[in-house]
C-alpha positions in Angstrom: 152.8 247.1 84.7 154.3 249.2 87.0 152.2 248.4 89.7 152.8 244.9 89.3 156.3 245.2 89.1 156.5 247.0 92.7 154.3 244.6 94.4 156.9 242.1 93.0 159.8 243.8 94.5 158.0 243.6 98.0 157.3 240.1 97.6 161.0 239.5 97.0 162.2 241.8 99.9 159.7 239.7 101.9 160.6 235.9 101.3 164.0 234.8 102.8 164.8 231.7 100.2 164.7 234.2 97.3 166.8 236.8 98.6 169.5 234.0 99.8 169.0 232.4 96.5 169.0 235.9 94.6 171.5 237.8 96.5 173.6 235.9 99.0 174.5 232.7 97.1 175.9 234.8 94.0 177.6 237.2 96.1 179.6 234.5 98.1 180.2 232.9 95.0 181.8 235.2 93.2 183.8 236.7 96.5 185.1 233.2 95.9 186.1 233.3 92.6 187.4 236.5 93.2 189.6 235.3 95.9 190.9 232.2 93.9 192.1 235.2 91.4 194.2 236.5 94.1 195.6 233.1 95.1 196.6 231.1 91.6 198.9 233.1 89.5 197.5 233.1 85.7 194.4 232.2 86.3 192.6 234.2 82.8 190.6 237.1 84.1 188.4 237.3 81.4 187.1 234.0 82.5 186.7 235.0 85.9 184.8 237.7 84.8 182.7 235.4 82.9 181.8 232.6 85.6 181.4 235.8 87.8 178.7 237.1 85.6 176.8 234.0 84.9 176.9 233.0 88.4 174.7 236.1 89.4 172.4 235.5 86.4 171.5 232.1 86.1 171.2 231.4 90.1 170.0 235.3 91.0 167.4 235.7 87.7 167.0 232.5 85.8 166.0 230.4 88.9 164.2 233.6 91.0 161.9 234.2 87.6 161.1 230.1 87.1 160.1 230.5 91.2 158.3 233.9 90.9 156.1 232.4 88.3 155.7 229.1 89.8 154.6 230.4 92.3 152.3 233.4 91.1 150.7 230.0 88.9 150.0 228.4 91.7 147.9 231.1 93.5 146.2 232.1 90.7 147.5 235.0 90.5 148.7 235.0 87.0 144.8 233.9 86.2 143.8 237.1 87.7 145.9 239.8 86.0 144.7 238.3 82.9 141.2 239.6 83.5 143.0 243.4 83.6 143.3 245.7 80.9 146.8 244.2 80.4 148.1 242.1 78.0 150.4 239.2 77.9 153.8 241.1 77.4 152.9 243.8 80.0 152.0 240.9 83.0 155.2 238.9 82.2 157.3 242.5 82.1 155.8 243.2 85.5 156.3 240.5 87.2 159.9 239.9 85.9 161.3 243.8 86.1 162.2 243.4 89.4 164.8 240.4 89.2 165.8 241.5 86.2 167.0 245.2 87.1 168.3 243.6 90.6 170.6 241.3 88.7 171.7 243.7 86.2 172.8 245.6 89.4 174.3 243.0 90.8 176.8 241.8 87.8 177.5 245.8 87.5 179.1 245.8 91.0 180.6 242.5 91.1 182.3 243.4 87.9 183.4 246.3 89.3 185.0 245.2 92.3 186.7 242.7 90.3 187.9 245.3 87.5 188.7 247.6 90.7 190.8 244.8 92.6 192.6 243.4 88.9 192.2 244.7 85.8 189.6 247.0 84.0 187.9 245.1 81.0 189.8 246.5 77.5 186.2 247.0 75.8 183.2 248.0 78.1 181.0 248.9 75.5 181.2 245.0 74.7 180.8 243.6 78.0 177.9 245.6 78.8 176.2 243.9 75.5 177.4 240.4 76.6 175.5 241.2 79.8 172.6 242.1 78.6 172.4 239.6 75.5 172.9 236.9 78.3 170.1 238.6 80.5 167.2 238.3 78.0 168.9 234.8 76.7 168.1 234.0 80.4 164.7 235.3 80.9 164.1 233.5 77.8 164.9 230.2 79.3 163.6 231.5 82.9 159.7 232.0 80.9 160.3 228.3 78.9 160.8 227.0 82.5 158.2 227.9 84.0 156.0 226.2 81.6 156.8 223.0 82.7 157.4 224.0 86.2 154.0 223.0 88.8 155.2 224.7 91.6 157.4 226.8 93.5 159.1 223.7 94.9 159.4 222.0 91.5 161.7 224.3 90.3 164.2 223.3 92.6 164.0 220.2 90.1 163.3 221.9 87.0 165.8 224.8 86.7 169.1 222.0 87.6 169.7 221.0 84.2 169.8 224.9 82.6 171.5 226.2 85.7 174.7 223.1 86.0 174.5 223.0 82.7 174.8 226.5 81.4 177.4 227.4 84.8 179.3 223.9 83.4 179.6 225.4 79.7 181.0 229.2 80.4 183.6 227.4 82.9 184.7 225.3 79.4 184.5 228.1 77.7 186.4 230.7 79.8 188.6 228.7 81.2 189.7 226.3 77.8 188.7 228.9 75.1 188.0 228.1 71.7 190.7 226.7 70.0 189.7 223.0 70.1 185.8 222.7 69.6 184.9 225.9 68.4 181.9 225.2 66.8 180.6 223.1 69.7 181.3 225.4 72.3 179.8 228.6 70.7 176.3 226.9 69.2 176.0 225.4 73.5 173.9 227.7 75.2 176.1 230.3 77.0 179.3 229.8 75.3 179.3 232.4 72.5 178.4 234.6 75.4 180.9 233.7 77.5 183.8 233.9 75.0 182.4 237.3 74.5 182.9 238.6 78.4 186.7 237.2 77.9 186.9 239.1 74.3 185.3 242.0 76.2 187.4 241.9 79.3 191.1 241.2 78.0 190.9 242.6 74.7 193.0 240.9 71.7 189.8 240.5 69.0 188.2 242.6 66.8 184.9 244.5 67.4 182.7 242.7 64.6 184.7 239.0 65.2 183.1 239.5 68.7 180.2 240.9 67.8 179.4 237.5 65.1 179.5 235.8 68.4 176.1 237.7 69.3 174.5 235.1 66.4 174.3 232.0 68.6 173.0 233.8 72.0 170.4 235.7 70.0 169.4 232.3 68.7 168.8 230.9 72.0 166.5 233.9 73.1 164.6 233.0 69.7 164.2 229.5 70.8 163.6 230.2 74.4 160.5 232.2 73.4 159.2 229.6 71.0 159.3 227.0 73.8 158.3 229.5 76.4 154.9 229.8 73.7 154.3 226.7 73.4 154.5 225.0 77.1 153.9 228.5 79.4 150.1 228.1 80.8 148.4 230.9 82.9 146.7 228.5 85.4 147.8 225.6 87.8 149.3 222.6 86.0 147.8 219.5 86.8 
């Protein structure tokens, strides 16, 4: 697995569109966000925070994982580690460490800069299982994807709706919160998550009221893997 993992992180090193997809475009967009912070008075922090974090993890992992295994699909490669001693589980871990650790890195330091340049979030402890409660809910969706994905190209098509839709949702979220809708906006995927960065980052709820809000995300994963069962196939789609 390991082995697999660190020819991964040379292949991402080595192709230009992922690392402007992975690393530039989120980092732009959240020095953008943070710079709208500075400029309009009030804007909630919390939901900064929030946009901020699922910026880096839907266009950095979810659409950089839907690629990488597009695209290991269409060179066979994915046929070929299934003749190793590996299993399933192990090739997928592999090939998806990489992104995965490289994000987690990323929405670390973006978040703090921002807490660095504002305000520190009032529960870290909270934040840092929002983040990584929306990381596997991501992967999830990243390896359900991919099984309806052909090609490295088509998941320029395939990976819109999740990506605008899930970056649409946390901006409703963060930015409206939860008094109107409540239900609605917590059962959508990525809005329990993203009321839980802005619990996380400005304080005000309890510990277990935020932690209920675990439920829904954890749901997603659940159905992103079911799917992901279902449709994934280790060989070229034709």
């Amino acid at each position: 697995m390991l082995a697999i993992a660190r020819s991964e992180l040379i292949q991402i090193f080595r192709n230009r569109l992922v690392l402007v997809t992975m690393l530039i475009i989120p980092a732009a967009s959240s020095a953008f966000y943070m710079y709208l912070h500075d400029r309009i008075p009030g804007l909630d922090l919390g939901a900064v925070a929030a946009v901020l974090m699922f910026l880096v993890v839907t266009m950095g992992l979810y659409t950089t994982a839907v690629t990488t295994l597009a695209s290991r699909r269409q060179n066979l490669f994915l046929k070929r580690l299934r003749s190793t001693a590996l299993d399933d589980p192990r090739i997928l871990a592999g090939l998806l460490l990489p992104v995965t650790l490289i994000t987690v890195a990323q929405v670390a330091v973006i978040l703090t800069v921002l807490s660095v340049v504002a305000d520190p979030p009032a529960e870290l402890l909270l934040l840092v299982v929002s983040v990584l409660a929306t990381v596997v809910m991501m992967v999830g969706l990243a390896l359900a994807t991919a099984g309806v994905t052909n090609s490295p190209e088509h998941a320029q098509v395939t990976t819109l709706p999740v990506l605008v839709g899930v970056l649409a949702i946390v901006g409703w979220v963060g930015f409206t919160g939860t008094e109107e809708l409540t239900q609605l906006k917590r059962l959508l995927p990525g809005g329990s998550a993203a009321e839980l960065v802005v619990n996380a980052w400005n304080g005000g709820a309890s510990v277990a009221d935020s932690l209920f809000l675990l439920a829904p995300t954890l749901a997603w994963v659940a159905v992103a893997v079911v799917l992901a069962a279902r449709v994934f196939r280790w060989e070229p789609r034709r």
